[in-house]
N, C-alpha and C positions, 0 to 999 in steps of 0.2 A: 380817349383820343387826344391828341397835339397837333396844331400848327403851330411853326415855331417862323417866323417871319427872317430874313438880315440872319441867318441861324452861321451863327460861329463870327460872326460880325463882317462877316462875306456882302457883298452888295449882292441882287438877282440870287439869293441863295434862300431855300423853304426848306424845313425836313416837316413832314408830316407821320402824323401813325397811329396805327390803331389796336386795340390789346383787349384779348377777349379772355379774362379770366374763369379758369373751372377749379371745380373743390371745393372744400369750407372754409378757407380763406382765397379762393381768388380774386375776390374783388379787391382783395386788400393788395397783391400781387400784380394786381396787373397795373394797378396804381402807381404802386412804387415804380414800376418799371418805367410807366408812364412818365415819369417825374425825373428818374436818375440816366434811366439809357442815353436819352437826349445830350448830357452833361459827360457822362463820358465818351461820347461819339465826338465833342467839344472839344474836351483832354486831347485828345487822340491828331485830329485836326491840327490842336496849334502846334502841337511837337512838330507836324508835318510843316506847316506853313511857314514856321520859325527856318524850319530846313530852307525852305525855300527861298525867304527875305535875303538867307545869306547867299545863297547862290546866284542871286539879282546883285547884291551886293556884291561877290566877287566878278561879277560880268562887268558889271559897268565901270571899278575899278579898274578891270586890265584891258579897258577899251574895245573889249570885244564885241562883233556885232553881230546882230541879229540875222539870223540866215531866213527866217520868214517870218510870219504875224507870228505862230505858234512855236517856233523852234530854236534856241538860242544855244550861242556857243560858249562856252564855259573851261576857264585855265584856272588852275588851282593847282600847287605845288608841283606845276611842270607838266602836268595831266592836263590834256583836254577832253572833253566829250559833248556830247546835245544833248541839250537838255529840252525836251519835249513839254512845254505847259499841259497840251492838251491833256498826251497821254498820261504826265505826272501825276496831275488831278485826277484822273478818273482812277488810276491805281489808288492814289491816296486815300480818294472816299472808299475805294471795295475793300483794303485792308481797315482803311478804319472804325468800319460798321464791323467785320469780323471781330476786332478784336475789343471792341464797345459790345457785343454782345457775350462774348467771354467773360468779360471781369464782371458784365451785369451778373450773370450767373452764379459767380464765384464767391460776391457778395452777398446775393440772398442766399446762400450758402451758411454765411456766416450771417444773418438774420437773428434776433435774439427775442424778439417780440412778432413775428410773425413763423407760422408753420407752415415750410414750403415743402413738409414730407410727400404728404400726396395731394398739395394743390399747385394751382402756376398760372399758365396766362401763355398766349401764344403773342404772336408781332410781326403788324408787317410792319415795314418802315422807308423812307423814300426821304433822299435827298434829289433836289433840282436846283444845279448851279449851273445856270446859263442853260446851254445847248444839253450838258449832260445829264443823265436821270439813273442815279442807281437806288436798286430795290435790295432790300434786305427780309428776307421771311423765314418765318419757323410756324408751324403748326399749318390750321388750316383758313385763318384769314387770306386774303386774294386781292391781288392788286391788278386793273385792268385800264387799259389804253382805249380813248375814244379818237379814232382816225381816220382818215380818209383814202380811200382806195385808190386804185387807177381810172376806177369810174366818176371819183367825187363823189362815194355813197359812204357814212360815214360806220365804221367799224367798230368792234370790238377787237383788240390784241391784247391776249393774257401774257400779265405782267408776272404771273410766279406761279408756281403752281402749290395745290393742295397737298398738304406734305400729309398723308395719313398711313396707317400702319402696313395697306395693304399696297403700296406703290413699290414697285417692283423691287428699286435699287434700297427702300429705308426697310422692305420687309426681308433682305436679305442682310441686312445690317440686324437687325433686330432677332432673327433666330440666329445671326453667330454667336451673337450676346445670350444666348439662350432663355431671350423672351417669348413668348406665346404670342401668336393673331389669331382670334375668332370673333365672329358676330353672336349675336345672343338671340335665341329664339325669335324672341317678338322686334327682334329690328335686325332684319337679315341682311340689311343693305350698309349696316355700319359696320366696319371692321375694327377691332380693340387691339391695345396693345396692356399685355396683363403678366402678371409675375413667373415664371417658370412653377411654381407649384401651389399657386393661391389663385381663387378666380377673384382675383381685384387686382388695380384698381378701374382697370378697364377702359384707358385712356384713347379718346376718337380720333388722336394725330401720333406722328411720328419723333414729332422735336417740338422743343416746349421750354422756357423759360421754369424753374423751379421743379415736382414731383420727384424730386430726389431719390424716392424708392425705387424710380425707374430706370433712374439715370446708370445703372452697372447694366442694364438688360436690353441694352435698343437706343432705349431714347434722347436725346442729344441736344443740346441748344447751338448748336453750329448754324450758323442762317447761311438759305440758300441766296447768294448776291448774283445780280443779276444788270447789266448796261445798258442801257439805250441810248444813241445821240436820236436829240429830238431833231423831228423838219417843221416845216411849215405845215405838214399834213397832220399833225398832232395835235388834238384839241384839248383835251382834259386827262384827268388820271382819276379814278376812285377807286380808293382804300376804303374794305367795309370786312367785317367780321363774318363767320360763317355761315350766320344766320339766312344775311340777305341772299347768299347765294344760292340757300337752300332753297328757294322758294323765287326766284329769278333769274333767268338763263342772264348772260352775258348780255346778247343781245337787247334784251329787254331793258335791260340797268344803262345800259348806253343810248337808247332811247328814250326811258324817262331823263335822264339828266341834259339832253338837249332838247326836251318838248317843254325842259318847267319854264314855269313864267318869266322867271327871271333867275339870272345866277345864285346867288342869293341864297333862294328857295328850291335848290337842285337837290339838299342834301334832307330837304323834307318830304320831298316829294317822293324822294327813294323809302324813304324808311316808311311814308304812309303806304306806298305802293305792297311791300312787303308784308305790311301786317295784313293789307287787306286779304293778298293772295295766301299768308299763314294760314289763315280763320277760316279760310274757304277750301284748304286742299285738308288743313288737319284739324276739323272745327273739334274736336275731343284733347286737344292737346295745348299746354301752356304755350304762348306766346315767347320764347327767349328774348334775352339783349342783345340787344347790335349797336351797331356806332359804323357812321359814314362820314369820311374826308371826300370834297372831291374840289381838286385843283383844278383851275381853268390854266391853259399852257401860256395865255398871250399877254400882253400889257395894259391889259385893262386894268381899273382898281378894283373892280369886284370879284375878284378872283378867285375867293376862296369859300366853301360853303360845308359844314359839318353839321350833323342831325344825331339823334341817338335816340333808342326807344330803350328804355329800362322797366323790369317789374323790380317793383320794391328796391329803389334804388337808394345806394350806400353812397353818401359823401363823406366830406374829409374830416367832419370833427365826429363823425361816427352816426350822427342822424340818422333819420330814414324824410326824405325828401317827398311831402307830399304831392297828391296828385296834381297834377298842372303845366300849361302849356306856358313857356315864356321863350323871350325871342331878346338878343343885344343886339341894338342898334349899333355899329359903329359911330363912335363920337358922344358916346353918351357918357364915357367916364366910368362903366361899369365892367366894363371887358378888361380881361390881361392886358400889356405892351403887347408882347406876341401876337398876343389874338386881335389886333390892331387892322380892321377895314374886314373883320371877319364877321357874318352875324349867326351866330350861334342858336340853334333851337332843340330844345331837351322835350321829351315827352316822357310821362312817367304816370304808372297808372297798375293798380293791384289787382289780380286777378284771382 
């Protein structure tokens, strides 16, 4: 997972996400993506923004004036037109998450030390610049809006939906490509996406960062993008892996993260809340990973709060990370920049 704070050196501007790797390398994949997608979501951005400084720049040179807060008038080689901040911006982010998760692809593509044949990693992804909120997703991570109704009872509003093989519009994509969807005996409720005449490798979504062997039969890393302007009725947002949704309705998750104690500890309480309900609905079966972001919408400083439950967990100089509970304080000198008024808590534990 990432918060990325000031992301693109925007003021009021966060991209958060989170990346649930499957296969024999996806942990290693989902990592990288972790690390690079951000950076070229960045790339992408300034090309845009650069566009823009010059079109501020030719405004004000030809003394043109502003026709409202959001809309300005713009001459240039005899041309005029309006130029729309609002709407520029939010186009800008929806192209530039499409095309930041393109070249992410394209690069582990060309990967030399890591096998992304049949592993990968899904992604949701969310930038918040100001009022606006666009979602970027592939696989079956879920992004979900805590809000408030007409009654002032506070809601759930799904933010993206579960991309998997059996979803109407990807499993007609996926038999033109002439892949296969079936479930497998003993888990009837999972529906696979598997090679035209091999039963593997059996992948539980539809679009996917990396497995490459799938990539001519269905599978796709095109992320579904998605807008929101926020209001005032908008409280929070939580990005979490598939795990937690398994085993927590919507409801539920928007519940816990407004009953925890404190901000803070919103993204722990979710991930304890889920393992307890694993252990109790499927007490025969491993606990998986998850990883939870969840944004607070308003201007408080405590805004931000991420949790993650791993078995046997991989870091970055190739470790394995014993068991143990630890928590960053903001201000303690041990957090990222980014991760800056963030406090972080990992739980990790062998099973």
């Amino acid at each position: 997972m990432i918060v990325w704070e000031n992301f693109g050196s925007m003021e009021d501007t966060v991209f958060c996400g989170v990346f649930d790797g499957h296969g024999p390398y996806g942990h290693v994949i989902a990592k990288r993506v972790r690390d690079l997608l951000p950076l070229k979501l960045v790339s992408h951005l300034e090309s845009y923004l650069s566009c823009e400084e010059v079109l501020k720049e030719i405004s004000l040179n030809t003394a043109d004036k502003m026709t409202s807060d959001s809309l300005v008038q713009i001459s240039a080689n005899g041309e005029s037109r309006v130029y729309n901040k609002d709407q520029d911006m939010v186009q800008m982010l929806l192209t530039s998450i499409v095309k930041a998760y393109r070249f992410m692809d394209k690069e582990l593509k060309m990967q030399v030390d890591v096998d992304c044949f049949c592993s990968g990693t899904t992604a949701v992804t969310m930038v918040k610049q100001g009022q606006h909120l666009v979602v970027g997703n592939i696989g079956d991570s879920r992004a979900v809006l805590g809000t408030r109704n007409k009654e002032n009872k506070l809601v759930p509003f799904q933010l993206t939906e579960d991309l998997k093989p059996d979803v109407p519009a990807e499993a007609a994509r996926i038999k033109r490509c002439r892949g296969r969807i079936f479930a497998l005996r003993d888990e009837p409720g999972v529906a696979r996406l598997w090679l035209p005449n091999h039963n593997s490798p059996g992948l539980a979504m539809a679009r996917a960062f990396g497995d490459f062997c799938l990539k001519d039969f269905g599978l796709i890393s095109v992320p579904d993008v998605s807008y929101r302007r926020l209001t005032e009725k908008d409280e929070f947002v939580v990005l979490a892996t598939d795990w937690i949704w398994d085993v927590l309705t919507n409801e539920e998750v928007v519940e816990i993260v407004a009953k925890a104690p404190t901000r803070c500890t919103a993204g722990r309480a979710l991930v304890e809340a889920a393992v307890r309900n694993w252990r109790w609905k499927f007490p025969t079966s491993k606990v998986d990973d998850c990883a939870v972001v969840c944004l607070f919408l308003d201007s408080k400083p405590d805004k931000l709060s991420i949790a993650s439950f791993s078995v046997d967990k991989h870091i970055s100089n190739g470790l394995t990370e014993p068991d143990t509970t630890s928590t960053s304080t903001p201000g303690s000198g041990t957090e990222s920049p980014e991760l800056n008024g963030v406090e972080e808590s990992t739980e990790s534990t062998h099973l």
